[in-house]
C-alpha positions in Angstrom: -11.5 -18.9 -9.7 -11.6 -17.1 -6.2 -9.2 -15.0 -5.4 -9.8 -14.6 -1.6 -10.9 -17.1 0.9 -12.7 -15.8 4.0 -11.8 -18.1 6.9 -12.7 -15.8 10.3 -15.1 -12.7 10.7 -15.1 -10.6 14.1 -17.8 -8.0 13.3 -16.7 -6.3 10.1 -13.4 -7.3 10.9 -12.5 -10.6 8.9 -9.4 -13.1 8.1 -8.4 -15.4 5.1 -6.3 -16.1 2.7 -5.8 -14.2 -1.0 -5.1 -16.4 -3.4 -1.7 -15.7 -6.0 -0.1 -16.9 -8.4 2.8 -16.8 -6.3 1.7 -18.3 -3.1 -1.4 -18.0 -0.7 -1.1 -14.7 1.1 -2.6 -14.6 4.5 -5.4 -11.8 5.1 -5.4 -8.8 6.2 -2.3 -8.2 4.8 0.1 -4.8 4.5 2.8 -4.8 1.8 5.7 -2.7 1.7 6.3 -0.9 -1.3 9.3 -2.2 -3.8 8.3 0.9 -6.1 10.9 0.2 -8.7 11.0 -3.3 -7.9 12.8 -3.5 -4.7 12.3 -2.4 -0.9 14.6 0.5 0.1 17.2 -0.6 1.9 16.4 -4.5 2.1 17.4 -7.6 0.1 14.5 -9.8 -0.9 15.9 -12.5 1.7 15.3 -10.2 4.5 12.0 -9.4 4.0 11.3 -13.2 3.7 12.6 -13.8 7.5 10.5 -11.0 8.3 7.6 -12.5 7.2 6.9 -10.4 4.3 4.9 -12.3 1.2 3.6 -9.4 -0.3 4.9 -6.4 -2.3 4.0 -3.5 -4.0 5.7 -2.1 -7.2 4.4 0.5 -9.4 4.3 -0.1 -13.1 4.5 3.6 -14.1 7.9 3.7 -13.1 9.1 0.0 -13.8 8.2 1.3 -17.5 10.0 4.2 -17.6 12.9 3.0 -16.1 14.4 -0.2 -17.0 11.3 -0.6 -19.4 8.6 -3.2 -19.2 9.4 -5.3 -22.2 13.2 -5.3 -21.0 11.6 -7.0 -17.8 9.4 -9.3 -19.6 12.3 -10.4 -21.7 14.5 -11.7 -17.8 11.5 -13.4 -16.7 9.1 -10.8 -15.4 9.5 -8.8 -12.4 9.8 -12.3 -10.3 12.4 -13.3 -12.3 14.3 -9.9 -13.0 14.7 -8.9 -9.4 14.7 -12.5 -8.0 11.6 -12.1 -5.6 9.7 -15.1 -5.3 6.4 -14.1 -3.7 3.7 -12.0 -5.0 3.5 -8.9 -6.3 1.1 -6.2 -6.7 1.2 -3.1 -9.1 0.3 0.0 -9.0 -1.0 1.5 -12.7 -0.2 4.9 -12.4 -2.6 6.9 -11.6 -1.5 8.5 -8.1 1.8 9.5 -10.7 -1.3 11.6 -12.6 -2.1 13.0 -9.5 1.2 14.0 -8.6 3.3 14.7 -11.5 0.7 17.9 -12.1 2.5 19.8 -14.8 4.3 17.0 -15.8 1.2 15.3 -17.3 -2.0 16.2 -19.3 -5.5 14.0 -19.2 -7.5 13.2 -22.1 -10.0 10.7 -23.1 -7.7 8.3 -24.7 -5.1 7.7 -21.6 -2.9 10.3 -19.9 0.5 12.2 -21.5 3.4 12.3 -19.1 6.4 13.8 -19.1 9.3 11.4 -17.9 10.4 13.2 -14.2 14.1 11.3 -15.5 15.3 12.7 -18.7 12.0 15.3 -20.0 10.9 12.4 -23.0 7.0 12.2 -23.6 4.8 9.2 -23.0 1.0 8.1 -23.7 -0.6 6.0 -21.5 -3.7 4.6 -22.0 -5.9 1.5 -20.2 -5.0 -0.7 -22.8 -1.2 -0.1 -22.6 -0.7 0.2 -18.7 -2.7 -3.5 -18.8 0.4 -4.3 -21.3 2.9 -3.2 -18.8 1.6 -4.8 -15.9 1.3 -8.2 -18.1 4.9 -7.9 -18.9 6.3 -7.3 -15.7 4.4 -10.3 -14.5 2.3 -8.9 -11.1 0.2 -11.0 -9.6 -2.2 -8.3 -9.3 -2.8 -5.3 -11.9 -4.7 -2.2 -10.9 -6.8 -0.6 -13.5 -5.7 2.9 -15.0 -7.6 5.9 -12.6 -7.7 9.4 -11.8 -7.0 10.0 -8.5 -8.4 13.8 -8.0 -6.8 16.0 -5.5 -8.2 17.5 -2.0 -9.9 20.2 -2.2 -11.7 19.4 -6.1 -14.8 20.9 -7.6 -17.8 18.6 -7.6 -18.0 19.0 -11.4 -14.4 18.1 -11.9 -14.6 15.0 -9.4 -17.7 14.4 -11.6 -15.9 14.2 -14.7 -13.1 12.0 -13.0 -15.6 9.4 -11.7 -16.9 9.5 -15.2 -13.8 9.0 -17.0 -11.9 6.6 -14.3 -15.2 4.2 -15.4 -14.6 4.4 -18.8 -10.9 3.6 -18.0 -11.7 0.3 -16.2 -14.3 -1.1 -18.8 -11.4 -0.8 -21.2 -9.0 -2.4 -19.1 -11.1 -5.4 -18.2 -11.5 -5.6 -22.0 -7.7 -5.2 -22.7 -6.6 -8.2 -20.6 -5.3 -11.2 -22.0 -7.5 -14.2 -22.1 -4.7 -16.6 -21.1 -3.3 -14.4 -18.2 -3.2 -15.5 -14.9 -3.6 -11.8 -13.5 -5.9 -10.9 -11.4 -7.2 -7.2 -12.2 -8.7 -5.1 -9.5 -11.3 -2.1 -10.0 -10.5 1.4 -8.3 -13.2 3.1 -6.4 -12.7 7.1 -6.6 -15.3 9.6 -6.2 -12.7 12.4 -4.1 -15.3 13.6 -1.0 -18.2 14.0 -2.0 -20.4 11.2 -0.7 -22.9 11.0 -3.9 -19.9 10.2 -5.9 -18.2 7.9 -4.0 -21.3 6.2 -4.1 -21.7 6.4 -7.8 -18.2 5.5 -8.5 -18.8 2.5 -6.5 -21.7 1.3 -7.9 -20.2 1.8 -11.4 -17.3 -0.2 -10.8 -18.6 -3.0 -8.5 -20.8 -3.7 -11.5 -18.2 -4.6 -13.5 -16.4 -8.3 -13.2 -13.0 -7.3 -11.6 -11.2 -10.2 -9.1 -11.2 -7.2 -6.6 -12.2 -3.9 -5.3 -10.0 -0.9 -4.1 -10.9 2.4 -2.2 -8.8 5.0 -4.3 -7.7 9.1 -4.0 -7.8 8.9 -0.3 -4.9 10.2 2.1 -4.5 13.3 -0.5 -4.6 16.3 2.2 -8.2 15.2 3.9 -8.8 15.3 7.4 -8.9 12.1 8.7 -12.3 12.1 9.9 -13.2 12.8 6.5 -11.4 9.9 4.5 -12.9 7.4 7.2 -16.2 9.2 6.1 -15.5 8.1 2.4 -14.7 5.0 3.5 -17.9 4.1 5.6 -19.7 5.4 2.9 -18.8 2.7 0.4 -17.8 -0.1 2.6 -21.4 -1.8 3.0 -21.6 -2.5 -1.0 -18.2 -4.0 -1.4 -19.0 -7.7 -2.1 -17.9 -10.1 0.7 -16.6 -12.8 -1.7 -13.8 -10.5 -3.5 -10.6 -8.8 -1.8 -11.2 -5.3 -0.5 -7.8 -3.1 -0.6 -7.3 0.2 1.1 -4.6 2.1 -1.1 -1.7 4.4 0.5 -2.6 4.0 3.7 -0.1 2.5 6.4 -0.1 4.5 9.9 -0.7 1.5 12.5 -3.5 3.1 13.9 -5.2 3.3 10.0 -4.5 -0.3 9.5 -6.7 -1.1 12.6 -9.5 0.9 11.7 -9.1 -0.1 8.1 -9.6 -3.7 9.4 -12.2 -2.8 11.8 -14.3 -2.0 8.8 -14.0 -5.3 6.8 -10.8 -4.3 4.7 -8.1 -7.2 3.5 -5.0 -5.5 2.3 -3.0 -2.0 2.7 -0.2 -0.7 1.2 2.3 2.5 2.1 5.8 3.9 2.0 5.5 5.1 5.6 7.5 2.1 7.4 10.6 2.3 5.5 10.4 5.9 4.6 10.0 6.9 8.3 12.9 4.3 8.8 15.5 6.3 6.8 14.2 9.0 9.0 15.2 7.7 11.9 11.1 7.4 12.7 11.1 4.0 14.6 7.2 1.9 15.5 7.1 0.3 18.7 3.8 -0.6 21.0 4.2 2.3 22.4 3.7 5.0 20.3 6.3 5.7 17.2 10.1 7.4 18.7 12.8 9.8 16.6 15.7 7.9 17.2 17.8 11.0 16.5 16.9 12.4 20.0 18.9 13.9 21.9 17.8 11.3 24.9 18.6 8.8 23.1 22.4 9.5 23.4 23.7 7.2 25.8 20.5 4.4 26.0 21.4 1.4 26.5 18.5 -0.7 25.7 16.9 -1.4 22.7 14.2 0.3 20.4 11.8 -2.0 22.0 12.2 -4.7 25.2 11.3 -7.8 23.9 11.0 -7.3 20.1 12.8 -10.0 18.4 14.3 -8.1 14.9 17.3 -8.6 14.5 17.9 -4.7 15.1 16.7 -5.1 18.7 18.1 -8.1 19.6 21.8 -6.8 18.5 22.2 -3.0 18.9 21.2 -0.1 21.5 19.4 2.9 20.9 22.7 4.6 21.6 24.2 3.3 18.4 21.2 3.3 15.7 21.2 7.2 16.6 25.1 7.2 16.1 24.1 6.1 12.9 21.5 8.2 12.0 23.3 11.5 12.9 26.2 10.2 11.5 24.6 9.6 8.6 25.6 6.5 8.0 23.3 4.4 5.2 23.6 1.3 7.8 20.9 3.3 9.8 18.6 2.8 6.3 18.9 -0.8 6.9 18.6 -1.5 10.5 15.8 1.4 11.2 14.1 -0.8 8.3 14.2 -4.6 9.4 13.0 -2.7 12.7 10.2 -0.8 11.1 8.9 -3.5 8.9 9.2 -6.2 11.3 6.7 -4.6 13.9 4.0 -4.0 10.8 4.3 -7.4 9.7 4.0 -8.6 13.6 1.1 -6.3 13.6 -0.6 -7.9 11.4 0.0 -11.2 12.3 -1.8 -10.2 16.0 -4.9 -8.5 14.3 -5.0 -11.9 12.1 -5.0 -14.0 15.7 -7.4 -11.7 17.2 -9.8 -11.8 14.3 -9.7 -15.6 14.5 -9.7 -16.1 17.6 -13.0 -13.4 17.8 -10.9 -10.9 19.9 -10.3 -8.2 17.7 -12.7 -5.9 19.2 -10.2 -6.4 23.0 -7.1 -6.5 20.9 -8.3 -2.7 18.7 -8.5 -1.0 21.8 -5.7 -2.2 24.1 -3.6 -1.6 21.4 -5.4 2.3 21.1 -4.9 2.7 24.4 -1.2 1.7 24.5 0.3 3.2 21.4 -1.0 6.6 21.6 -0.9 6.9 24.9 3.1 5.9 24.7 6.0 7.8 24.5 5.7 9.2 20.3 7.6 12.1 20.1 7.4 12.7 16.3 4.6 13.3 13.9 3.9 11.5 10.6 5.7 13.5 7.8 4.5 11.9 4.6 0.4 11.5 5.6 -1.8 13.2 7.6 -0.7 11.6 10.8 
């Protein structure tokens, strides 16, 4: 069975649709991550009028805390949490990257000390495949190392090595009567022989889809679009291609711009509770002092409910008052403009504009009004 249809390409750039168990999710796609089953500061009726059909949670946590056979006994995630589109998680292995002391890698899996109350867990392939069956996602990522930035080329070695091993005994652990779709993780940190190696090991191997892993760890930017160019060209055009962790808008287009289909990233509603608001025209800190007595909204014309009901004036009331209402309007703000993003790269891509629509919008939003920088990335 496919998983992704290709309906539009507009030189690397291309459109379609990913097929889920719950629902058809139109490509390229960004999801905002529900980590522990749930988008900060949003219900999951919100993110539905904000056109969101896509989520991210991360298994590692879900089975520490409430426990993945606890969710598989209300229905899966779907049923537990009540979200009714699809879901995607994460295995674990950016929490091996950054838990360091807390965890120790062997050949067998990875042991972990619980960041919640100090108790000791083994993970292995076969058991995070476990997880992710029980809390139901329509999409499971394969166990990995992600290596940090800057890494020995012997120890990178050893991870590409072993992150291999890893996803042959994942694709071996999977249930033959799941629905799940199981993606393979490229690695490979920055050294351009291994990337290549790690992607030729794992797009040998029969995963549903392909993701570019262990980027956005400390690298100059330059350098992770490096890593990605270098693998890009042998990821097969009939499978999904997903960018991991990365979610400035200017990384989305140039993700796009080199065939990619779906993104992930906390930045949106982390910046949000920040007081870091997207518009066209570059990204603002709402808790400027300018901002005291503005009238107008974040953005002229956006249609969130956010901007169609209060001034800047008051969301920076709110921020500096610290009131947890800011959480949740900076949010429907913040994910509302990624998810109308998207939808315009989608239009241009179909419509064989992308190329106009990359660079008016490069020319617009950084040369805009930003005043903050990115405080999570590298942005």
């Amino acid at each position: 069975m496919k998983t992704i249809e290709i309906d539009h390409i507009d030189g690397a750039a291309r459109s379609g649709r990913l097929i889920t168990g719950h629902g058809t999710i139109e490509t390229p796609v960004f999801m905002p991550v529900g980590t522990q089953g749930v988008v900060k500061a949003m219900t999951h009726g919100q993110l539905k009028e904000l056109g969101v059909t896509m989520i991210l949670s991360n298994a590692y946590h879900l089975y520490l805390r409430p426990g993945d056979e606890l969710i598989r006994r209300m229905g899966g995630l779907h049923g537990f949490s009540g979200w009714d589109g699809a879901i995607l998680t994460d295995s674990g292995g950016y929490q091996i990257f950054s838990l360091g002391v807390l965890r120790e890698i062997k050949e067998d899996g990875v042991l972990f000390q619980s960041h919640i109350d100090g108790s000791r867990h083994f993970l292995t392939p076969e058991k995070m495949i476990r997880v992710q069956e029980n809390i139901g996602a329509d999409i499971a990522m394969c166990l990995d190392e992600c290596v940090s930035y800057p890494s020995t080329f012997e120890y990178t070695r050893e991870s590409v090595e072993l992150t291999t091993r890893w996803a042959r005994r994942c694709l071996e652990a999977r249930s033959e009567e799941g629905r799940q779709r199981l993606f393979g993780i490229i690695q490979g940190g920055f050294y351009p022989e291994l990337r290549l190696r790690s992607a030729e090991e794992i797009l040998s191997l029969d995963f549903d889809g392909f993701a570019i892993g262990g980027l956005s760890v400390g690298e100059p930017k330059s350098l992770m679009w490096d890593m990605v160019d270098t693998v890009g060209d042998l990821m097969p055009a009939g499978k999904p291609r997903y960018m991991m962790g990365i979610g400035l808008p200017e990384d989305l287009l140039e993700g796009v711009k080199r065939g990619i289909d779906m993104f992930d990233c906390i930045i949106p509603t982390r910046f949000a509770r920040n007081g870091s608001l997207f518009t066209w025209d570059g990204r603002i800190n709402i808790k400027n002092a300018r901002f005291t007595d503005d009238e107008g909204p974040v953005e002229e014309g956006c249609s969130c409910y956010t901007c169609r009901t209060f001034s800047r004036a008051y969301l920076r009331h709110l921020v500096v008052s610290h009131e947890l209402t800011s959480f949740y309007l900076n949010t429907i703000h913040n994910v509302y403009f990624y998810m109308e993003l998207m939808k315009k790269i989608r239009n241009a891509i179909s419509s064989g504009t992308f190329d106009r629509f990359y660079h008016d919008f490069k020319r617009r939003y950084e040369g805009g009004e930003s005043d903050d920088r990115c405080s999570v990335c590298n942005g």
